[in-house]
N, CA, C and O of each residue as an XYZ file, in Angstrom:
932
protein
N     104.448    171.125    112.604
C     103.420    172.153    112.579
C     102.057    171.546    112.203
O     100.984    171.733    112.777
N     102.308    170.792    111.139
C     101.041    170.238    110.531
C     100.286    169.019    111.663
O      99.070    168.910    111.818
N     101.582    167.983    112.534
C     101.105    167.117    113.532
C     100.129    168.443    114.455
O      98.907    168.331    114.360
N     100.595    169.459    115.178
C      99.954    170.574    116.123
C      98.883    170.813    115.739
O      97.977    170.975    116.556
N      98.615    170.927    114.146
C      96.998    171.647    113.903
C      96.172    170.738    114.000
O      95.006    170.959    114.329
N      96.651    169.509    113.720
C      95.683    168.594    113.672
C      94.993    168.162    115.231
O      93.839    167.884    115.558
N      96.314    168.251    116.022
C      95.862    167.753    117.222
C      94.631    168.759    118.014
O      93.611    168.505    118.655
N      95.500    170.317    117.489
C      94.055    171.369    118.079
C      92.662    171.464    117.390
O      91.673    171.957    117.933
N      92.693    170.860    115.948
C      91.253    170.620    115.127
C      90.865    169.640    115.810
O      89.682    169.507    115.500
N      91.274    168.456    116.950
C      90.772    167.400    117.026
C      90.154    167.777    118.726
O      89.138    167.450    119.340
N      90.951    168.336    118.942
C      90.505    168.839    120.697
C      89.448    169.959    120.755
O      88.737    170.206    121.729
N      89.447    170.695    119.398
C      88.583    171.631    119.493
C      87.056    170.934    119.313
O      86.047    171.311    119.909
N      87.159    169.513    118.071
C      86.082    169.072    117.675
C      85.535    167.909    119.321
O      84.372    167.505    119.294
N      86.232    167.584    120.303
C      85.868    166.989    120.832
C      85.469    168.037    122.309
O      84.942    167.490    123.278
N      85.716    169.230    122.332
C      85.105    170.128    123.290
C      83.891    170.291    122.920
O      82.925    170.151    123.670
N      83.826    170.675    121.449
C      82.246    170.473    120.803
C      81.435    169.662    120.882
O      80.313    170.046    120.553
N      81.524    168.685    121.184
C      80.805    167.132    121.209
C      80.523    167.511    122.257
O      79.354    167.890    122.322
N      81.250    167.610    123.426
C      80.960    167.424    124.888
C      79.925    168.023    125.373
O      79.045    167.490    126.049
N      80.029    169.855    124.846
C      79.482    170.786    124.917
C      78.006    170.632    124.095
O      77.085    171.412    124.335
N      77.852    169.287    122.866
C      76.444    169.798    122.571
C      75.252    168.149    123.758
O      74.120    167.907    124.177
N      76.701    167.556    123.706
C      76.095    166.393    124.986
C      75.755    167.247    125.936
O      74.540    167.440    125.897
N      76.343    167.913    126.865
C      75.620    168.404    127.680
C      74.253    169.759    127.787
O      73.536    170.143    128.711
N      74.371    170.087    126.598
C      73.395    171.340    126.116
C      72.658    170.221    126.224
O      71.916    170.460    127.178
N      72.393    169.060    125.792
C      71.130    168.023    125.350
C      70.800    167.425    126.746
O      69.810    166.693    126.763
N      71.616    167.654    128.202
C      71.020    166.383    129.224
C      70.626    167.799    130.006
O      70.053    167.587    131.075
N      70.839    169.310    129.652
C      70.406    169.968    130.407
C      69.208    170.684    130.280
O      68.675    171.447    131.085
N      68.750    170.224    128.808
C      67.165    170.722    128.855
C      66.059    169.511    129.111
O      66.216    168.330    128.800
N      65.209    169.943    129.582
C      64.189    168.671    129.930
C      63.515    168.206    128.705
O      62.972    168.854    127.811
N      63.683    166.837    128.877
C      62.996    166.142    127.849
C      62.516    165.252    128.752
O      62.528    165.036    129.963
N      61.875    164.594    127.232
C      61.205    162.751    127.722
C      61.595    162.049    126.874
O      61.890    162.683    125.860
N      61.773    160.782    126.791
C      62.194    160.272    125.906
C      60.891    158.620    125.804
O      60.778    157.852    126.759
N      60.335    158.493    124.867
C      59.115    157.670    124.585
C      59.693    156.561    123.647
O      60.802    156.902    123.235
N      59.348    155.518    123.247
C      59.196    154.679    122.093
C      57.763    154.026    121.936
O      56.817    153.740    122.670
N      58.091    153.942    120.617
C      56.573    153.153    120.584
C      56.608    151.993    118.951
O      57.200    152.388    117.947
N      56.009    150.849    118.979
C      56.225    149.577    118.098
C      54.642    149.547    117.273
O      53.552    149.564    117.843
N      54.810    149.514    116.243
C      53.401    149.097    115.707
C      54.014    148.109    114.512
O      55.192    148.095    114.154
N      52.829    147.206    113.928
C      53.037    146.514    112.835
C      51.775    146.213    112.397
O      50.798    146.857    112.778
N      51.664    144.794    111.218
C      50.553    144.427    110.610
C      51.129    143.267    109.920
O      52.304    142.934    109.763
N      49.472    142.461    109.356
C      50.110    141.906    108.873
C      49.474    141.989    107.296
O      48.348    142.461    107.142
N      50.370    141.440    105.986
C      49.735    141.900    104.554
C      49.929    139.931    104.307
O      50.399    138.930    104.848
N      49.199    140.378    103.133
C      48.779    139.184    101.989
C      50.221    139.664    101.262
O      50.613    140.801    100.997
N      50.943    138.178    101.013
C      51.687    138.103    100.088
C      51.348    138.131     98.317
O      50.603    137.261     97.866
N      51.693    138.735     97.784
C      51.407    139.080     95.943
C      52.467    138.564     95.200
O      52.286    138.232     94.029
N      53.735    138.441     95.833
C      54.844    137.443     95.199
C      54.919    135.982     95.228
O      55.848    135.572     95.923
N      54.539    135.505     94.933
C      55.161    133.764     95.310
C      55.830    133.173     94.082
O      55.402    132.973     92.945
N      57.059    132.943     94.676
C      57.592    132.177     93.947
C      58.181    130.382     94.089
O      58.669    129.821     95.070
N      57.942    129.921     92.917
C      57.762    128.160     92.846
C      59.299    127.810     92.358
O      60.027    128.287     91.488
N      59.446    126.778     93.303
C      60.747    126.111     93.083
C      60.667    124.973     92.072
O      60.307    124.043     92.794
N      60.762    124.574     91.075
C      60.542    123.857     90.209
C      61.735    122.921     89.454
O      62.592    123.625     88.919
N      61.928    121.592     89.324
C      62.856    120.915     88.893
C      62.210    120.092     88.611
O      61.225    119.572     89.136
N      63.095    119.817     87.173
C      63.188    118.707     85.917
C      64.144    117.740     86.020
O      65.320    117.835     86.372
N      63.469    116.748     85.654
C      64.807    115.849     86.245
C      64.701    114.959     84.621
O      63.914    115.328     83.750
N      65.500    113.938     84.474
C      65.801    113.220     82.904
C      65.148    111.811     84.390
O      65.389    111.851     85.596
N      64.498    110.982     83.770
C      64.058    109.457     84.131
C      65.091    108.303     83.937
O      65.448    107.798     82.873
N      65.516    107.981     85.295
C      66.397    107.349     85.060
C      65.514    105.909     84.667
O      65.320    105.112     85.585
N      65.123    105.676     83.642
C      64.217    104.577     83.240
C      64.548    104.038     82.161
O      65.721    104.241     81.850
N      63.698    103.159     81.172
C      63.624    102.910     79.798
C      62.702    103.699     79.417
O      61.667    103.836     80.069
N      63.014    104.524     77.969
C      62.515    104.992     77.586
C      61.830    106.766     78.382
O      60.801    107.436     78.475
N      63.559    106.765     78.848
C      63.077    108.365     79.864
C      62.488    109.494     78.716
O      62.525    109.576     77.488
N      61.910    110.335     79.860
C      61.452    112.022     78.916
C      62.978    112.666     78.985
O      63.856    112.298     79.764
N      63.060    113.431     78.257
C      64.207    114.334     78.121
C      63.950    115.403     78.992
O      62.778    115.707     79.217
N      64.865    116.014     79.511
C      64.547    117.732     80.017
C      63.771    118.586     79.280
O      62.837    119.285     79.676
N      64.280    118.464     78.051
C      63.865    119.237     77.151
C      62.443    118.855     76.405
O      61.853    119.588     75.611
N      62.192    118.069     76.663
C      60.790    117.489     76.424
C      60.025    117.418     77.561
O      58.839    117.105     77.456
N      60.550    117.677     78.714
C      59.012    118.098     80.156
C      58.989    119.899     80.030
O      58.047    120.659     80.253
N      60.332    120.203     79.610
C      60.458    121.573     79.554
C      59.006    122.108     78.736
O      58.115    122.799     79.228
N      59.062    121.692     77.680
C      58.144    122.293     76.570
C      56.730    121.921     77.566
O      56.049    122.646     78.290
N      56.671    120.894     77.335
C      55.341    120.384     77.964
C      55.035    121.428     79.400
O      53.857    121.473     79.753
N      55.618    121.901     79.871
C      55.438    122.908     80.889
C      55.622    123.677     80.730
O      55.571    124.362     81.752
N      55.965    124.364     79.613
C      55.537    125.792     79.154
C      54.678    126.099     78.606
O      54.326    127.276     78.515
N      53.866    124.761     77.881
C      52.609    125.059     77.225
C      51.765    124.894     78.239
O      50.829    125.693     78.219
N      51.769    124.348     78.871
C      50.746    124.197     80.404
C      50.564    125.365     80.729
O      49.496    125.976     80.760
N      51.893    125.827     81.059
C      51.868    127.530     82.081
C      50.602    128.332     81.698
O      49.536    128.693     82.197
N      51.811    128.476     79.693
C      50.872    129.218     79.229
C      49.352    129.235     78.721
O      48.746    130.155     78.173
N      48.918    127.967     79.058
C      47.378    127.240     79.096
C      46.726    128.224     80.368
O      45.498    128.291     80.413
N      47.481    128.945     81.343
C      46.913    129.458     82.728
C      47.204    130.526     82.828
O      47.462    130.920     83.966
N      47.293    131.454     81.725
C      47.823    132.939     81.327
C      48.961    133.279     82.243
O      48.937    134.241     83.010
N      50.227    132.211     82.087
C      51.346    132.576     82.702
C      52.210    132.949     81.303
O      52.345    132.150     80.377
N      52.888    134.605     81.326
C      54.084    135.300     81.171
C      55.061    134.654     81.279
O      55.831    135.121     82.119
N      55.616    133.184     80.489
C      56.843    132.528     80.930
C      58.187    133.686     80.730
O      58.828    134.161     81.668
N      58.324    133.871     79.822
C      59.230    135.147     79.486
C      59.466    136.067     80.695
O      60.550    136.242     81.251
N      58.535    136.510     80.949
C      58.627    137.371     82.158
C      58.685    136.718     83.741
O      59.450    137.133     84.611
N      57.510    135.384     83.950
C      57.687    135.021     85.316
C      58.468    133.771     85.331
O      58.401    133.386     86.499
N      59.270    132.818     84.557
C      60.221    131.902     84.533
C      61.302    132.194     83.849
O      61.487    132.610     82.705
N      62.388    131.750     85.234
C      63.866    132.238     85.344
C      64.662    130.263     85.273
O      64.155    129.242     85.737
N      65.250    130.334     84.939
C      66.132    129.301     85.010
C      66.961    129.390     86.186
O      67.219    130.587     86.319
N      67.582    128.635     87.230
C      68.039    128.718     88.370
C      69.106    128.020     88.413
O      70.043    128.356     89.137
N      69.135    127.139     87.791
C      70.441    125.820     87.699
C      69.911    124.799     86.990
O      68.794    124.307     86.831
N      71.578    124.518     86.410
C      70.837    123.342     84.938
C      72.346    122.224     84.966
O      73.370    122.635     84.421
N      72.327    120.688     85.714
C      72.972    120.143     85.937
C      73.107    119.299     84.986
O      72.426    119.460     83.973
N      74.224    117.946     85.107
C      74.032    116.831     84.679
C      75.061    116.168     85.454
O      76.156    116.640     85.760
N      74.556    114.924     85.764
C      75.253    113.808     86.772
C      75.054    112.540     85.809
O      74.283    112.086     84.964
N      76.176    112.281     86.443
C      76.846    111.053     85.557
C      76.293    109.141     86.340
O      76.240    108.699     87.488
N      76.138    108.836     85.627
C      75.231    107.647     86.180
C      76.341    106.131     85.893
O      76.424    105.862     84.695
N      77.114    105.221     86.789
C      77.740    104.067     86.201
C      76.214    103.027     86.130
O      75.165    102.962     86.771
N      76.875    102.263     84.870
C      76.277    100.690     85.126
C      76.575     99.781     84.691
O      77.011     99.716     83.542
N      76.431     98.723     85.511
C      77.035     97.297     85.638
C      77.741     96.776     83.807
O      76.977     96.400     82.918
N      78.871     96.856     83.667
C      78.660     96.480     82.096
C      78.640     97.259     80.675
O      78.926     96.913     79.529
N      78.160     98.508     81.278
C      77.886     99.529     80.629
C      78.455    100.975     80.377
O      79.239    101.218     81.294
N      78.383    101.893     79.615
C      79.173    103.196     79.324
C      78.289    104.156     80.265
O      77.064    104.152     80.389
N      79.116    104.872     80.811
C      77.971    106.012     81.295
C      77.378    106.729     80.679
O      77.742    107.172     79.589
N      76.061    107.064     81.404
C      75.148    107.740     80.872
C      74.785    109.003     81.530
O      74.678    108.899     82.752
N      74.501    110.532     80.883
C      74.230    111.214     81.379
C      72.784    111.807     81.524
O      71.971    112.037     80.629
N      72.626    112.065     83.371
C      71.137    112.331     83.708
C      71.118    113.925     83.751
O      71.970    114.606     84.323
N      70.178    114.341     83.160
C      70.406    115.819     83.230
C      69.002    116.624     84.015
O      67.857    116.235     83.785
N      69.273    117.680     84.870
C      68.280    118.468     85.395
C      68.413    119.600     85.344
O      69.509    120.158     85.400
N      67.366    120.147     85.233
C      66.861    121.657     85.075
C      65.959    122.429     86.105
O      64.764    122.167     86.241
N      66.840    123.726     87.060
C      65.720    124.233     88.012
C      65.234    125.048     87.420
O      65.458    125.322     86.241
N      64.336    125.671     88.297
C      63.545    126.634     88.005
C      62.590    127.648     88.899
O      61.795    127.392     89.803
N      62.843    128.455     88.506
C      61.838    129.854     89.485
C      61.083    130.490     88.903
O      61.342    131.289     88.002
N      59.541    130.083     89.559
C      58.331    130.469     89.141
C      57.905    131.781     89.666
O      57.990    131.985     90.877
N      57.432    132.737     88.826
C      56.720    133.604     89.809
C      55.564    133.679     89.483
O      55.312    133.612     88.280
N      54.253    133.879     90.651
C      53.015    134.350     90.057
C      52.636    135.312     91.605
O      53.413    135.770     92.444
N      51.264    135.358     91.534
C      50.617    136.623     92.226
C      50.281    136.412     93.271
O      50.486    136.998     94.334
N      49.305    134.860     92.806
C      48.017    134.662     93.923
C      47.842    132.996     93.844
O      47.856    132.200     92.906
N      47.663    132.857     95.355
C      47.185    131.175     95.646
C      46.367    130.532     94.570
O      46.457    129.344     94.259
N      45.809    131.141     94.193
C      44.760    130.501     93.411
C      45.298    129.736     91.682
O      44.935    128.799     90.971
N      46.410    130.891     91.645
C      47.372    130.446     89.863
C      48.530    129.288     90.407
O      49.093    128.371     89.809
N      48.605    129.739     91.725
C      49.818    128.780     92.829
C      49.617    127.464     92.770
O      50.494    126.673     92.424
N      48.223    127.077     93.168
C      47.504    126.034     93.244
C      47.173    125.692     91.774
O      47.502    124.528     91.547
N      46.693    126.241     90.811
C      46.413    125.795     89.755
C      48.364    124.771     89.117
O      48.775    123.647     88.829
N      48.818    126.085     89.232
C      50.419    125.364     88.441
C      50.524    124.347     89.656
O      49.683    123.495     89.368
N      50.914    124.102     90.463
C      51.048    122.566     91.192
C      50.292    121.553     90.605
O      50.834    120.497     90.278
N      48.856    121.794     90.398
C      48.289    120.301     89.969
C      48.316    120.567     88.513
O      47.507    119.800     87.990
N      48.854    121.271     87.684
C      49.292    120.696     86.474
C      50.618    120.584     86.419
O      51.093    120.360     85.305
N      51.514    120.705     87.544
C      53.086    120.103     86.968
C      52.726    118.242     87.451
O      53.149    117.268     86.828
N      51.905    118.211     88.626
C      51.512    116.915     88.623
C      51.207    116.261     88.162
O      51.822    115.195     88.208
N      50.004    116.381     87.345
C      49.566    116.032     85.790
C      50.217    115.858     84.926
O      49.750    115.363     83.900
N      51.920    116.304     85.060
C      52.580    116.496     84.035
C      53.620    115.237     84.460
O      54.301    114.637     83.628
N      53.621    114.948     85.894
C      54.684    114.395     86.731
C      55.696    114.970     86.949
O      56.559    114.159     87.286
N      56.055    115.978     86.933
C      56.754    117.238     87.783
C      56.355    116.918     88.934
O      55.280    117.472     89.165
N      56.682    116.334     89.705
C      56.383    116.954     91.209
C      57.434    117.431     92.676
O      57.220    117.663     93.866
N      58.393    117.410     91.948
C      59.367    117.907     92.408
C      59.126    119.726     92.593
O      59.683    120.564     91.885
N      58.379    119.954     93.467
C      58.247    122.136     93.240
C      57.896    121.926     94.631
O      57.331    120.980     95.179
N      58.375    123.067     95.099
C      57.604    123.276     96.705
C      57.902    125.021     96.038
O      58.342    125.447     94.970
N      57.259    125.842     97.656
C      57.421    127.123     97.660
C      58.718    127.971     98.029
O      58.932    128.177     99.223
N      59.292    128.299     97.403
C      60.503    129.129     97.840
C      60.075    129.937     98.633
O      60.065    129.655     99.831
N      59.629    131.101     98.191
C      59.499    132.466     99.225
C      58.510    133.660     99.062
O      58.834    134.514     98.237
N      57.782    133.763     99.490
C      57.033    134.961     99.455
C      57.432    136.187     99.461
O      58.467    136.500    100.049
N      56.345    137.463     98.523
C      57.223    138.801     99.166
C      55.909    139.849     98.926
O      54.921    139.435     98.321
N      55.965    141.099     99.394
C      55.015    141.962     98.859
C      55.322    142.822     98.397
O      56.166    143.577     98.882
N      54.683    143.020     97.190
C      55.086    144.246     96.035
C      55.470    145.828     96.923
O      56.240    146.643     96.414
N      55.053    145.982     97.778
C      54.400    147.326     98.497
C      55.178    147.015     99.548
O      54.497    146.990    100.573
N      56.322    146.765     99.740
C      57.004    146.528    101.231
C      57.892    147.985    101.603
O      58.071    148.428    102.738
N      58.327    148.512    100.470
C      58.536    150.092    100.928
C      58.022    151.046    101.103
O      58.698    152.021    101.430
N      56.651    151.152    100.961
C      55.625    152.284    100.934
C      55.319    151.922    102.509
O      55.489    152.727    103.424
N      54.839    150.577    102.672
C      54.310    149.965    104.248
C      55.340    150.179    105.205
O      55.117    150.178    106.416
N      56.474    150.364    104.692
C      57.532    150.436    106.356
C      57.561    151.599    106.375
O      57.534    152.038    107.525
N      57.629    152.745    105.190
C      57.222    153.959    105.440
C      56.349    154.697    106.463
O      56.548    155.523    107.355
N      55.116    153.934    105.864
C      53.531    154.242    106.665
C      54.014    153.716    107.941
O      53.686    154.538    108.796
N      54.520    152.921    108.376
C      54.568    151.945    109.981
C      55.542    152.795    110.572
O      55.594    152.937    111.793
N      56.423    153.448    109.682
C      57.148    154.549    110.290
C      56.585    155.886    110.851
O      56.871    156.257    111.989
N      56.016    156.387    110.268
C      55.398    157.536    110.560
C      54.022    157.283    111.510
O      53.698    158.112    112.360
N      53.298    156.123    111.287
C      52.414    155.414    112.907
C      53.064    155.201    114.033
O      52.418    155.111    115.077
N      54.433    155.083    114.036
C      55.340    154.708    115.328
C      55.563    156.348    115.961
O      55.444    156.782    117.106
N      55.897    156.948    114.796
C      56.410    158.319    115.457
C      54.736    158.832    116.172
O      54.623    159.308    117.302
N      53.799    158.642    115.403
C      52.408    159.128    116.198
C      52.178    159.018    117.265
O      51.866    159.724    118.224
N      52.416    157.715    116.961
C      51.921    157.050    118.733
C      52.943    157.282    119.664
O      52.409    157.332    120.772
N      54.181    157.452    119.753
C      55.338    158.038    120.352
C      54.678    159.125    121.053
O      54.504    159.255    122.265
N      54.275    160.022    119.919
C      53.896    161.874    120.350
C      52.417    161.613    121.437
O      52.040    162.439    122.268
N      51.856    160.486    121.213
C      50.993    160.110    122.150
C      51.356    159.717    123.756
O      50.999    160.168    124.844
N      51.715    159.286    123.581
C      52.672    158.519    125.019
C      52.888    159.837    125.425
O      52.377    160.380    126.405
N      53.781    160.394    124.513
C      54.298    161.629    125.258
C      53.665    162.371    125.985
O      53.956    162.825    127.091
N      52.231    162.587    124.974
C      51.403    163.660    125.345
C      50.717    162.781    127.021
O      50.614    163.360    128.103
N      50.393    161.477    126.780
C      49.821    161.233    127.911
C      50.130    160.978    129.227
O      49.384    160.734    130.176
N      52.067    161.120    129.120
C      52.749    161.148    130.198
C      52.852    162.926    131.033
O      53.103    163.271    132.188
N      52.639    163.422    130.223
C      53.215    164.710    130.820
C      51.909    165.401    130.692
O      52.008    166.603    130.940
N      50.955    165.084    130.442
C      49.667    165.653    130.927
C      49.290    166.185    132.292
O      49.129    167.333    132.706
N      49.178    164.712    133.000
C      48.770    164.781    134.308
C      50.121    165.890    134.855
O      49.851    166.034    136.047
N      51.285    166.642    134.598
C      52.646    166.535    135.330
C      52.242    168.275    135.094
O      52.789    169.133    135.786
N      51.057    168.675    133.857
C      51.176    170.001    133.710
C      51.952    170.724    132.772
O      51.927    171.940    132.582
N      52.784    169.699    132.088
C      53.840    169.736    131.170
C      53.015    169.724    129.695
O      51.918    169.256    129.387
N      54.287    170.624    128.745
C      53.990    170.031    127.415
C      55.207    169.698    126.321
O      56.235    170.373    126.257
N      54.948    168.655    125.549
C      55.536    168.161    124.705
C      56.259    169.125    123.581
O      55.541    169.700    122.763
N      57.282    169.248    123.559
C      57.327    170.624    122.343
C      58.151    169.675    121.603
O      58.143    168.445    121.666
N      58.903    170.501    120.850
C      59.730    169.704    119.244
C      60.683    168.140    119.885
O      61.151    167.890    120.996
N      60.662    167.432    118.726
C      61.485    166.377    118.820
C      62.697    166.405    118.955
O      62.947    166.254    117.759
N      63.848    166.486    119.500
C      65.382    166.700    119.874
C      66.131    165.737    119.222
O      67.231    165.952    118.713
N      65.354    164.325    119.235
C      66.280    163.356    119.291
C      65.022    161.640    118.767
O      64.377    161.001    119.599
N      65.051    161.359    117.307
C      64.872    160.386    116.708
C      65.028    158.822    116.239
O      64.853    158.541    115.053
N      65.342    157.865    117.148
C      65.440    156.805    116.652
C      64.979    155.530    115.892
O      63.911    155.032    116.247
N      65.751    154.894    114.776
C      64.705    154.177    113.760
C      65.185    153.003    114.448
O      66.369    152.952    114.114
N      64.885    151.751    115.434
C      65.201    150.740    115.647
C      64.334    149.276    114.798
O      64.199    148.100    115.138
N      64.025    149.813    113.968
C      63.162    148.980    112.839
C      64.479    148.139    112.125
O      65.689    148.329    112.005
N      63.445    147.049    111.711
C      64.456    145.960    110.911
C      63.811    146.025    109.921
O      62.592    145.896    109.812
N      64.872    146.308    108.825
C      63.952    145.728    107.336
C      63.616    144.484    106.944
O      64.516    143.706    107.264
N      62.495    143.811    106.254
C      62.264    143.100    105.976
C      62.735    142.428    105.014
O      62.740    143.059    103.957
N      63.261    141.068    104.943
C      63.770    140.399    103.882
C      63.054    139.441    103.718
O      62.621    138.980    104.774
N      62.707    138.884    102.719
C      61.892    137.647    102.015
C      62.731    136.652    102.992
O      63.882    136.505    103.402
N      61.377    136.029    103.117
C      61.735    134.428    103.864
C      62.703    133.258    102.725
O      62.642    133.296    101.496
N      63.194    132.693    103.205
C      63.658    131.612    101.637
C      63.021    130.262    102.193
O      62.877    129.348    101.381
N      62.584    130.045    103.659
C      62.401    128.443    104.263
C      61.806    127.747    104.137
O      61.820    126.901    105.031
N      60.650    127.485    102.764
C      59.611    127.311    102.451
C      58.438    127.454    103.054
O      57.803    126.525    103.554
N      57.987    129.019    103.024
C      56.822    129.267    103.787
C      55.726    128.283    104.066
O      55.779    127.188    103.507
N      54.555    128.623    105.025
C      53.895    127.341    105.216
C      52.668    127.588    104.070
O      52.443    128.757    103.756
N      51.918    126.569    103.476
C      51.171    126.561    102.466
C      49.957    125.510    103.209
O      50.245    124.389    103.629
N      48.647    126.071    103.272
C      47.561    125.767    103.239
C      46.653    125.618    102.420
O      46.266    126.663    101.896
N      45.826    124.051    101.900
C      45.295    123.765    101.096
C      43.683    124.258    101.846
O      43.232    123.760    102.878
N      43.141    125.134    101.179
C      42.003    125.807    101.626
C      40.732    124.955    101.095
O      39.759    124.757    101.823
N      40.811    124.505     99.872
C      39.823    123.690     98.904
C      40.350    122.587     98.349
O      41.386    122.712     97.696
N      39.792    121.411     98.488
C      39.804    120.386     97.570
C      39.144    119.395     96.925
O      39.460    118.330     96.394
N      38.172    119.996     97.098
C      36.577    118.950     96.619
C      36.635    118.367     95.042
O      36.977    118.743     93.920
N      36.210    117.485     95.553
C      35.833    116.580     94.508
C      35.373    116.417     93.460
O      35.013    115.265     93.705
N      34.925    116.626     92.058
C      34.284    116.940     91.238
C      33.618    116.026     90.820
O      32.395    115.941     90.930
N      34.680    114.877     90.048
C      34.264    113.407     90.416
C      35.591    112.948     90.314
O      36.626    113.597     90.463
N      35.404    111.403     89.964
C      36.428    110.764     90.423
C      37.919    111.069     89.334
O      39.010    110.533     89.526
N      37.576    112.147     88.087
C      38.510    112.218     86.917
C      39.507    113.605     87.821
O      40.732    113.717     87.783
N      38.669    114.391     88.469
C      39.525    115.836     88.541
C      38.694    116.466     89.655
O      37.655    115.928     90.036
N      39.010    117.258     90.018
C      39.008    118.268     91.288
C      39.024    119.525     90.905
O      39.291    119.897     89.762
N      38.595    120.596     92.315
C      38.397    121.675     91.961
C      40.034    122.483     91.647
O      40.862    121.605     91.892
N      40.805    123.828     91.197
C      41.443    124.202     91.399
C      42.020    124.369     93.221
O      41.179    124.359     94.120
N      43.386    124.498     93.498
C      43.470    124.680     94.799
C      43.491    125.716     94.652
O      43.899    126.393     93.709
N      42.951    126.021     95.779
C      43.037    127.912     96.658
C      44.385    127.745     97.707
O      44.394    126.764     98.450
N      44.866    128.156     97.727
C      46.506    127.605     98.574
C      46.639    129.377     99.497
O      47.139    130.437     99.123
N      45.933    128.982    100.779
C      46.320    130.366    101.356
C      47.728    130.340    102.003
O      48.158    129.375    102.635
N      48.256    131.240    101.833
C      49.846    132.025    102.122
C      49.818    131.925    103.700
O      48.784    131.684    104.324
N      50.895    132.108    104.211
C      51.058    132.714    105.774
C      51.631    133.885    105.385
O      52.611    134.161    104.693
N      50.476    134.777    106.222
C      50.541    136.478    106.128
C      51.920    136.887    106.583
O      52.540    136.357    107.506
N      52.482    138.260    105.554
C      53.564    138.839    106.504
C      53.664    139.706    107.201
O      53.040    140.760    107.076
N      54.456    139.456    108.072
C      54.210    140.668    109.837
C      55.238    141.793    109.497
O      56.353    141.295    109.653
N      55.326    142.837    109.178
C      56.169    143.851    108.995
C      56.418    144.959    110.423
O      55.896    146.074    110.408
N      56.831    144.730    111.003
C      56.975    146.001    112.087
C      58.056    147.216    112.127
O      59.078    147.389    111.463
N      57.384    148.076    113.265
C      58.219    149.471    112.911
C      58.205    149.625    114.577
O      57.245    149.431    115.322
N      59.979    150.160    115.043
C      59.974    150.398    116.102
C      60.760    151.843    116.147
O      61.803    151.956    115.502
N      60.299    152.841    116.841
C      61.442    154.163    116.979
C      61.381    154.419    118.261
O      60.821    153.728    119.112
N      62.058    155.595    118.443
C      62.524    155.859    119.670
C      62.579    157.309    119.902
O      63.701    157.814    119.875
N      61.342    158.238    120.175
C      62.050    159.785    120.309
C      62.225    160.408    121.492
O      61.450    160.101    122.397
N      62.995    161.146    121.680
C      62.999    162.440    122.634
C      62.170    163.761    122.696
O      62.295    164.428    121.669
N      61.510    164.201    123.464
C      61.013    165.152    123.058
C      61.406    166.470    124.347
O      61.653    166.212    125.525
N      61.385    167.366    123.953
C      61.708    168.699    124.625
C      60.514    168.997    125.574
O      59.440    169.348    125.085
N      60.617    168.913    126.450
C      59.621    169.583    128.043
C      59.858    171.227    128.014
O      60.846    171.962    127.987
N      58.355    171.413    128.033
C      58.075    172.745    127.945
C      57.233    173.102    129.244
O      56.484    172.150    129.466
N      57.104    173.885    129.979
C      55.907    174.954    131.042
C      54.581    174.793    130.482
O      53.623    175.380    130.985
């Protein structure tokens, strides 16, 4: 009994389907898409940063470039607390000829700041420091859900445009939307080391230089939909 009901709840729900498919190919529509995007200034950047122990005489410790680069940071009104994360903290084992092993130890790290300009500043003082092990991880923008929003609702505009300018000349008009599609991709932070442009580097004299200005490669956010719209007299 219970196999029977199910089978007539399932035949009843698929007469329904059929029935609202064809209610939908028998009224006139149009069906439009339309793509817009832009591009924004990145406000996230974050710095890949590693400490390494000197495999030398008389190496620095981790823990002794560590400090030394936190007082730097905070020499450049960097929030270590808040914008440095620890990422991975190794140690590799070193043989030598004769000798007991010794352990080399490293420390990563993930920087965050705002703007090219603090970007460029922390690079030439981890250099100064001999850090130079940092490139750029990845960019992002604070505002990336408000903007796909907005690019959403510009796609549907310009959609209702098309529409309007197809069925103009035909005598026709555009009435309610039937049928909505979001074919948009969300955006995910790049990880590939974005590209980094040294904008400034003049000379001051021969001791030091100006800060770098390090411009970003802008990000392209786009919005694509897809509507239907109902044909009216």
């Amino acid at each position: 009994m219970k196999k029977a009901l199910t089978l007539t709840i399932l035949f009843a729900s698929t007469i329904s389907a059929m029935a609202q498919s064809k209610n939908f190919l028998d009224v006139p529509y149009l069906e439009t898409s339309a793509k817009v995007d832009t591009l924004v200034n990145p406000d996230k950047i974050f710095l890949n940063i590693t400490i390494r122990e000197k495999d030398t005489k008389g190496r620095k410790s981790v823990e002794e470039q560590e400090n030394k680069m936190a007082q730097r940071l905070k020499g450049l009104g960097i929030d270590i607390d808040e914008q440095l994360t620890i990422k991975d903290l190794a140690s590799n084992y070193k043989k030598y000829f004769l000798r007991s092993k010794e352990v080399l130890k490293s420390k990563q790290f993930s920087l965050l700041v705002y703007d090219g300009l603090t970007a460029g500043k922390v690079m030439a003082a981890l250099e100064d420091l001999d850090i130079a092990n940092t490139y750029l991880e990845k960019t992002e923008y604070s505002k990336m859900d408000e903007l796909e929003l907005e690019l959403k609702t510009r796609a549907v505009k310009k959609a209702k445009k098309k529409a309007d300018a197809l069925t103009k000349p035909l005598g026709q008009k555009v009435g309610p939307a039937i049928y909505i599609l979001d074919n948009s991709q969300p955006y995910y932070p790049r990880n590939n080391q974005p590209r980094m442009e040294m904008k400034s580097m003049a000379m001051v004299d021969m001791a030091e230089s100006e800060p770098l200005d390090i411009g970003f490669e802008k990000i392209r956010v786009e919005s694509t939909v897809k509507v239907s719209f109902r044909l009216t007299e």
